[in-house]
N, C-alpha and C positions, 0 to 999 in steps of 0.2 A: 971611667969605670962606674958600675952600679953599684951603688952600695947597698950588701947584703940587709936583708931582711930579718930580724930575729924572732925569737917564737916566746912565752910568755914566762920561760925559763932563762929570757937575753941571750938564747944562744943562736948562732946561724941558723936558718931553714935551707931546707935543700929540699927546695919545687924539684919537680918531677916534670921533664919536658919529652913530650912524646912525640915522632913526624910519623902519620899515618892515621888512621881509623884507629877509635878506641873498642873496642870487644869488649865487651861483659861475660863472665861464666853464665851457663847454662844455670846453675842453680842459683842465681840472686835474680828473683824474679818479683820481689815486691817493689812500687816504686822507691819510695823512699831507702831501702836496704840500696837498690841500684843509687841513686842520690848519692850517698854515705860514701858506697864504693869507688865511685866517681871521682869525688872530692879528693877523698885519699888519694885515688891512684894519681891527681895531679899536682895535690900540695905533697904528699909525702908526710912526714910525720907531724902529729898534731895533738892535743890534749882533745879530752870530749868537752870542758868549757867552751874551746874555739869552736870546734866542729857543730857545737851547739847552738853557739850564736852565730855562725857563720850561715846554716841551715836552716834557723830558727824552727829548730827541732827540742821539743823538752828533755832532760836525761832522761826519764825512766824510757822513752818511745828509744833515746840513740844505744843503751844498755842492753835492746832486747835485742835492736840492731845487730850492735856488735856481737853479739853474744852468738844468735845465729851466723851470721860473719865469719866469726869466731871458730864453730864447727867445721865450718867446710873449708878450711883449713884458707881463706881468704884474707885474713888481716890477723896482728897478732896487737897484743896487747901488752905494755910494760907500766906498770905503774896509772898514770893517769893517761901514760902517751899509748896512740893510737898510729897503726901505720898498715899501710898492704904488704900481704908476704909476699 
């Protein structure tokens, strides 16, 4: 058995595994925003620390991100965690 992976909270992560082509919405059409959406759609839930160094993307460039994200009803936001709706 593999042993689980935790997230920076020491709790489980729970990756996201897809069989098939990944799709992007029609409205995330910057590259990085698609980047972002990516990531999520396959790690699943994450803080913007990670996502940040994972990307190596600064916060305020991943906040504007999200934020647009955010609008289009694409990803939701709790706390520091980040995840796709």
């Amino acid at each position: 058995m593999i042993p689980p992976r935790f997230d920076s909270r020491n709790e489980p992560r729970t990756d996201r595994t897809t069989s098939g082509p990944i799709t992007l919405p029609e409205t995330v059409t910057s590259p990085q925003a698609k980047l972002v959406y990516l990531y999520l759609l396959v790690r699943g839930t994450v803080t913007v620390d990670e996502l940040g160094a994972s990307l190596d993307l600064p916060k305020l460039a991943l906040f504007s991100i999200l934020q647009t994200l955010a609008e289009s009803d694409l990803v939701v936001r709790d706390g520091d965690a980040v995840s796709v709706r």
